[in-house]
C-alpha positions in Angstrom: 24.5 20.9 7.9 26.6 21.6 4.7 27.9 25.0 4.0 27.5 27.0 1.3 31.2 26.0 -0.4 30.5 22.5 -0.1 27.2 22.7 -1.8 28.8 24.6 -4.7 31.3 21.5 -4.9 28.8 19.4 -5.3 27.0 21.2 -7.6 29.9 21.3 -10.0 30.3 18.1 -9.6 27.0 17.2 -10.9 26.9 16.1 -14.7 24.5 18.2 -17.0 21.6 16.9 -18.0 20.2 16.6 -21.4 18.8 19.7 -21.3 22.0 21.6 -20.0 24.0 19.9 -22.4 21.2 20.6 -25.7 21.5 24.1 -24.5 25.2 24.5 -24.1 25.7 22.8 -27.7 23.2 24.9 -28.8 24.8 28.0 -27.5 28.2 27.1 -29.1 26.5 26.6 -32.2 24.8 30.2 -32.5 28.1 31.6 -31.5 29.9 30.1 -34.9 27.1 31.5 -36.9 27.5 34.5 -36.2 31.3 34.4 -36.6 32.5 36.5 -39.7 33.6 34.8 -42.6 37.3 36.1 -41.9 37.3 34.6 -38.7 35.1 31.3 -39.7 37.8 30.7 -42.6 40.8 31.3 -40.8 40.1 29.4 -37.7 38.9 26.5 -40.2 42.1 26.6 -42.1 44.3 25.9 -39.3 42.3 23.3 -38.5 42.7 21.6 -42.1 46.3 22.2 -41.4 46.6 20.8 -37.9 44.4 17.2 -38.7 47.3 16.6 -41.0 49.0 15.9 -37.5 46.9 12.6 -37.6 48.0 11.3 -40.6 51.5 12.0 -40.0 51.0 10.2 -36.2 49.8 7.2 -38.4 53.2 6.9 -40.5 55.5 7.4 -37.8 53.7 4.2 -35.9 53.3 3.1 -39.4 57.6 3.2 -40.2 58.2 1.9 -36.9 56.6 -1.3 -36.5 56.5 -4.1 -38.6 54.1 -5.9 -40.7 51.9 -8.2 -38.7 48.1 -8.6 -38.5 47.9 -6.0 -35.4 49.7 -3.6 -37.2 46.2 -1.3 -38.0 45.5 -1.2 -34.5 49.0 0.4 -33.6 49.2 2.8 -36.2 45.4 3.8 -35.4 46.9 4.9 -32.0 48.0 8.0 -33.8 44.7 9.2 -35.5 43.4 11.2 -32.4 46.8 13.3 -32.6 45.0 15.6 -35.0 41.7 15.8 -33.4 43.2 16.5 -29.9 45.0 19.6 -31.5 41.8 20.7 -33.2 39.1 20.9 -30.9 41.0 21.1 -27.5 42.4 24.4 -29.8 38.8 25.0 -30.5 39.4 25.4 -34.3 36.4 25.5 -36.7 36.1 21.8 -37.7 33.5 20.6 -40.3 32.7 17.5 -38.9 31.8 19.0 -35.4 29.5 21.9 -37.1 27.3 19.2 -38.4 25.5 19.1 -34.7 26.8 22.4 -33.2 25.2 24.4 -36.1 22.3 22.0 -36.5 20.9 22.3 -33.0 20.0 26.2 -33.5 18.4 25.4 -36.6 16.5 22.2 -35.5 15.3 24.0 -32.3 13.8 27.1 -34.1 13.6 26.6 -37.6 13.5 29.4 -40.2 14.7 30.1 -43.9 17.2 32.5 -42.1 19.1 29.9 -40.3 19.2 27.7 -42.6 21.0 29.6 -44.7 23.4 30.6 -42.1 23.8 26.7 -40.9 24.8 26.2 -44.7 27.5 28.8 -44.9 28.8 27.8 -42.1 29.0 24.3 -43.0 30.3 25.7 -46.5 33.1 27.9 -45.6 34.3 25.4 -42.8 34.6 22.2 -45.2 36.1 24.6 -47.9 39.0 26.0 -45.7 39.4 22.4 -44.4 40.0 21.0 -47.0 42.4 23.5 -48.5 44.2 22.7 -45.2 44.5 19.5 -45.8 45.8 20.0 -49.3 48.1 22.4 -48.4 49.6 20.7 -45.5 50.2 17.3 -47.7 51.3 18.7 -50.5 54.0 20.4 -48.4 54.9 17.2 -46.3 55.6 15.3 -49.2 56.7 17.4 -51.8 59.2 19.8 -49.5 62.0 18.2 -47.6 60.5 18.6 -44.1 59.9 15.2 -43.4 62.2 12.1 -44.4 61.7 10.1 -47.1 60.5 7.1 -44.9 58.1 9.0 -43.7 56.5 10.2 -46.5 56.7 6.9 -48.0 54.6 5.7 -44.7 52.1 8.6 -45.6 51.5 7.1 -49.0 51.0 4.0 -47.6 48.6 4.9 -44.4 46.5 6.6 -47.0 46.8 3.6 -49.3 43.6 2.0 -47.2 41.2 4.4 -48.3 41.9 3.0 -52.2 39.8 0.2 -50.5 36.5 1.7 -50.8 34.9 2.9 -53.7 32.5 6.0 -53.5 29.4 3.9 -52.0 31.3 2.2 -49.3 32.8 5.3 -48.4 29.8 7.2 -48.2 28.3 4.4 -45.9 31.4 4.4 -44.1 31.2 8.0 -43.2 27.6 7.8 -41.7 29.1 6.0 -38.6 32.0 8.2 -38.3 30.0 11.8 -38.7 27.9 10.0 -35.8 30.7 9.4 -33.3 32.8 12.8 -34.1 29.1 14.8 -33.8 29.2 13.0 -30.2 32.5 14.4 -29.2 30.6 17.6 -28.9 27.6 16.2 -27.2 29.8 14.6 -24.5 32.5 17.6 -24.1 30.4 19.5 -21.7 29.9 17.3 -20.0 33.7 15.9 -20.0 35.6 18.7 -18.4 39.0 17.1 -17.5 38.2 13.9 -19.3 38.1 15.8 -22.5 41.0 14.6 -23.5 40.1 10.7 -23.0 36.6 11.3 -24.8 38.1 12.5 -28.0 41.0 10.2 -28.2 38.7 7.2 -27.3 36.2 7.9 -30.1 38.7 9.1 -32.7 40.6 5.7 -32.3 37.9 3.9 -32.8 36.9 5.8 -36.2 40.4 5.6 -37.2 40.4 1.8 -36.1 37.6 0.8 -37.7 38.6 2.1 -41.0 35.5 4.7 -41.2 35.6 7.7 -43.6 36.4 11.1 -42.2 35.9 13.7 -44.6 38.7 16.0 -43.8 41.2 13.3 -42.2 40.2 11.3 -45.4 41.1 14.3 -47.3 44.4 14.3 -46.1 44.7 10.6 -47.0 43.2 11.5 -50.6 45.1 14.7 -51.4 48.5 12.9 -50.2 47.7 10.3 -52.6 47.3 12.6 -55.3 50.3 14.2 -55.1 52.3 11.4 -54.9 50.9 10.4 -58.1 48.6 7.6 -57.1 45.3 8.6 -58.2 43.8 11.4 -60.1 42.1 14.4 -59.0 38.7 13.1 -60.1 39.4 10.4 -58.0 39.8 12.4 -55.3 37.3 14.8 -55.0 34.7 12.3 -56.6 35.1 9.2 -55.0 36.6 9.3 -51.8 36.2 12.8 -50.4 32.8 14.1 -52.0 30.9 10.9 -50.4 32.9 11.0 -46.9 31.6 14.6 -46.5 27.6 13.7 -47.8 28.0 10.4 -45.1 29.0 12.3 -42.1 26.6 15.2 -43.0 24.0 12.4 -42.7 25.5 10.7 -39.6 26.3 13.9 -37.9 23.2 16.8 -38.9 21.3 13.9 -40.0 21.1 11.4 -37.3 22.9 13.0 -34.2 21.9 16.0 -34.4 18.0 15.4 -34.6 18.5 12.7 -31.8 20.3 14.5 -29.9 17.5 17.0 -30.1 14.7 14.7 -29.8 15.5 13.6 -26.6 14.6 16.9 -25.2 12.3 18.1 -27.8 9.0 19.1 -25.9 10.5 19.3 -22.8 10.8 23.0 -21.1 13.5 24.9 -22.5 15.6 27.5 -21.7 14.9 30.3 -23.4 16.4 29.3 -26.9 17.2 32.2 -28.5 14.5 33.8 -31.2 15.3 34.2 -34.8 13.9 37.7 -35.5 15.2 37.5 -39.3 12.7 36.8 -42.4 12.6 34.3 -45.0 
């Protein structure tokens, strides 16, 4: 007969099911709405800062091999760097608030939370995004980096200029998708974390699919180095990337994610005892 340690073992062992996992995103998510906004936009600023990591991963792969028809798939290799540092640091990152925040709302809906989902969503992609533009503007106007390096920023980012604002936005729909199932998968992950994030992340940054804060990194690095204009940016390459992985992520993630256990027995959600 097993003893009691063993069965613990095994019990830990076990993966989640749906349900555990729906509740444990869930859980995550009602804890960042109720973070204040001091903490939301600080948290959510380093994270703008730290995705920048990605992008200069990209040009140091990117300086360092040479032109062939592979070349993408190398430089690619360094697009998880930034995502690895964000959510193994558990900063506030927009693109994983599109199901974390969602799942609260979706599985008790009310005026209240929706309101709250949308701050959250609002502050986050803000302080992003002045990460991101911060970060860049430093790296390639400040001598921190070499020349060659910045020069390989410019031209990383350089393949974004291939999509106009409607094949961005579709772009992005995939991409919200597979980031929103980095946090679906992570509880269940435990020491695999690591592999789950970078696997996905490659392929996004493989693929060529829009991220809206990685791609406004790309965007705002462009713009300072003179490349395009700041309609551009904001218009056409970051303003659709952030409406296509809402809809990938919140949109089709999120309520999947929660359909698959919807009518099921719960446990417990938490009630919403605000009004409106």
């Amino acid at each position: 007969m097993m003893d009691q340690t063993g069965g613990d073992d095994i019990e830990e062992l076990k993966a989640a099911d749906a349900r555990q996992v729906h509740r444990a995103v869930r859980e995550e998510g009602e804890a960042e709405l109720d973070r204040p906004t001091a903490s939301l936009l600080w948290s959510a600023l380093a994270a703008g800062l730290a995705i920048t990591a990605s992008l200069l991963a990209e040009a140091v792969i990117h300086d360092m091999t040479a032109a062939t028809p592979w070349q993408p798939l190398l430089v690619s290799l360094g697009y998880p760097v930034g995502f690895l540092i964000v959510i193994l640091g558990r900063m506030q990152f927009f693109t994983e608030s599109t199901i974390t925040a969602m799942l609260p709302l979706v599985t008790r809906p009310s005026w209240r939370k929706a309101r709250r989902t949308l701050r959250l969503w609002g502050l986050v992609l803000v302080a992003n995004l002045t990460g991101t533009a911060i970060a860049t503007l430093a790296l390639t106007g400040l001598p921190l980096v070499d020349p060659a390096l910045r020069d390989g920023m410019v031209a990383v980012s350089a393949a974004i200029l291939e999509h106009d604002a409607l094949s961005t936005f579709r772009t992005a729909i995939p991409a919200g998708f597979l980031i929103a199932g980095i946090a679906w998968l992570l509880p269940n992950a435990r020491e695999q974390s690591f592999w789950v994030i970078a696997t996905l992340t490659y392929i996004v940054g493989a693929a060529g699919l829009s991220h809206s804060v990685v791609g406004s990194a790309e965007a705002f690095t462009l713009l300072w180095a003179g490349q395009i204009d700041a309609a551009r940016a904001l218009g056409s390459l970051i303003a659709p990337a952030v409406a296509g992985n809402l809809i990938g992520g919140a949109g089709l993630f999120a309520l999947l994610a929660h359909g698959q256990v919807h009518g099921e027995p719960t446990d417990n959600p938490p009630t919403d005892n605000g009004r409106g």
